[in-house]
C-alpha positions as CSV (number, residue, x, y, z in Angstrom):
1,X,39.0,-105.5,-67.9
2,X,41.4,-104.6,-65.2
3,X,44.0,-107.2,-64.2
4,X,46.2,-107.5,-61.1
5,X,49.9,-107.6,-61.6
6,X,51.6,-110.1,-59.0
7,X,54.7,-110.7,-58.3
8,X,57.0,-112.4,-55.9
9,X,59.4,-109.4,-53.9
10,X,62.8,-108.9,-55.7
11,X,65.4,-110.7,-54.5
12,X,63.2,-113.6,-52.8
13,X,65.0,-116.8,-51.8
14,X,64.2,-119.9,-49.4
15,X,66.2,-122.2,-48.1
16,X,66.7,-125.4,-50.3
17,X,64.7,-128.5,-49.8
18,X,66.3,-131.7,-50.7
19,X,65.0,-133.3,-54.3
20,X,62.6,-130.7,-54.7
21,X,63.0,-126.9,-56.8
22,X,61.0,-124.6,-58.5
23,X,61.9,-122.5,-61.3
24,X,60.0,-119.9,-64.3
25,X,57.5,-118.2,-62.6
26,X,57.1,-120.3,-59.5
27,X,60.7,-119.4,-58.8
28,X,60.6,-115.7,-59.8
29,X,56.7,-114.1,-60.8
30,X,57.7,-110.9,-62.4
31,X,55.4,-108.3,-64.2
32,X,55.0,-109.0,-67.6
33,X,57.5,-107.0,-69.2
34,X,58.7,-110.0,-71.9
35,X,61.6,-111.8,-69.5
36,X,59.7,-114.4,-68.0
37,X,59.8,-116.9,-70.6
38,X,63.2,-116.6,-71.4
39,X,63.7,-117.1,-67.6
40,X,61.9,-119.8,-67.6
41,X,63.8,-121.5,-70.4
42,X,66.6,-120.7,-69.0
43,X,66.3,-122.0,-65.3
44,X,65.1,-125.1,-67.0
45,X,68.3,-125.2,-69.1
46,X,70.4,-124.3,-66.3
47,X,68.9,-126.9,-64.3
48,X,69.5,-130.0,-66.8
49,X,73.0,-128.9,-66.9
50,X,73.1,-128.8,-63.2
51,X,71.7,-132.2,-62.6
52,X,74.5,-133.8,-65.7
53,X,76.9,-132.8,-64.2
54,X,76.6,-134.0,-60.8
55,X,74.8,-137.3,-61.5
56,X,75.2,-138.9,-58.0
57,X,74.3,-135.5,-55.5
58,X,70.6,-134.3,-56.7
59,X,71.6,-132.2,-53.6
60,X,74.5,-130.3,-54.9
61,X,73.4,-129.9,-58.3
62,X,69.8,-128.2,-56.5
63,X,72.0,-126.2,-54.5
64,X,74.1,-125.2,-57.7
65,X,71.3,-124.1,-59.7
66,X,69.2,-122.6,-57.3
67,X,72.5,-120.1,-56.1
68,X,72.5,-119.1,-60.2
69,X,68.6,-118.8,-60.1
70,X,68.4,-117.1,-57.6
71,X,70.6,-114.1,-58.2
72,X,69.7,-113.8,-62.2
73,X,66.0,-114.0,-61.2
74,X,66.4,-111.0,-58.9
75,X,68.6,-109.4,-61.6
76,X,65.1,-109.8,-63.9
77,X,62.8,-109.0,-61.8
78,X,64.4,-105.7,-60.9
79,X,64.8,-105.1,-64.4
80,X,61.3,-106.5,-64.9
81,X,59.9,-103.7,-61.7
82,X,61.6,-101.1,-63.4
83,X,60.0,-101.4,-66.2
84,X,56.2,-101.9,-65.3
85,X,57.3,-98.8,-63.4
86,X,57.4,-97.0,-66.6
87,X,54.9,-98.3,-68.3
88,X,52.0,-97.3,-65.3
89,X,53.4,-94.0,-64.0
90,X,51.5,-91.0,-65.0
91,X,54.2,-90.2,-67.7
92,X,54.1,-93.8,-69.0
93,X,53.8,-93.4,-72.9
94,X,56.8,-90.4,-72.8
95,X,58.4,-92.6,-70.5
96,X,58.4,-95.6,-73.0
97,X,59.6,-93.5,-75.7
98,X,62.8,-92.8,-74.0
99,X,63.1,-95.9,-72.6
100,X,63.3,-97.1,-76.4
101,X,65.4,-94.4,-77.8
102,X,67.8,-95.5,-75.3
């Protein structure tokens, strides 16, 4: 059966709320071309390391984190696009092929 692909435009950001984030896909829905767990992971990683090391400002550890987010989610989800362009265009088994033999 058919499925939809969503995802969030590349290069997406909001302005920052205080005490609140978002972050895997909430942050950055990409097609499913295999980095969206490890960006998940990651953001979540990123962000306990953001939040130790400035204990006293939830504010500026948000704002830390979500600058990083922000530009290495775009970076994946370009990277992402590209590939589910690949994969569905006309060409998409050849296209694969190469993409591999890269």
């Amino acid at each position: 059966m058919p499925r939809p692909v969503t995802m969030l435009p590349v290069g997406l950001t909001w302005p920052g709320v205080p005490g609140v984030t978002l972050l895997g896909d909430a942050a950055h829905l990409m097609p499913p071309a295999g980095l969206g767990a490890n960006m998940a992971m990651l953001d979540a990683t990123e962000l306990a390391l953001a939040l130790a090391a400035c204990p006293d400002d939830m504010t500026a550890a948000l704002s830390s984190y979500e600058t990083a987010m922000f530009e290495r989610g775009a970076a994946a989800a370009q990277e992402s696009a590209d590939i589910m362009e690949i994969l569905i265009s006309p060409a998409g088994a050849q296209g694969t092929l190469e993409f591999f033999q890269q």
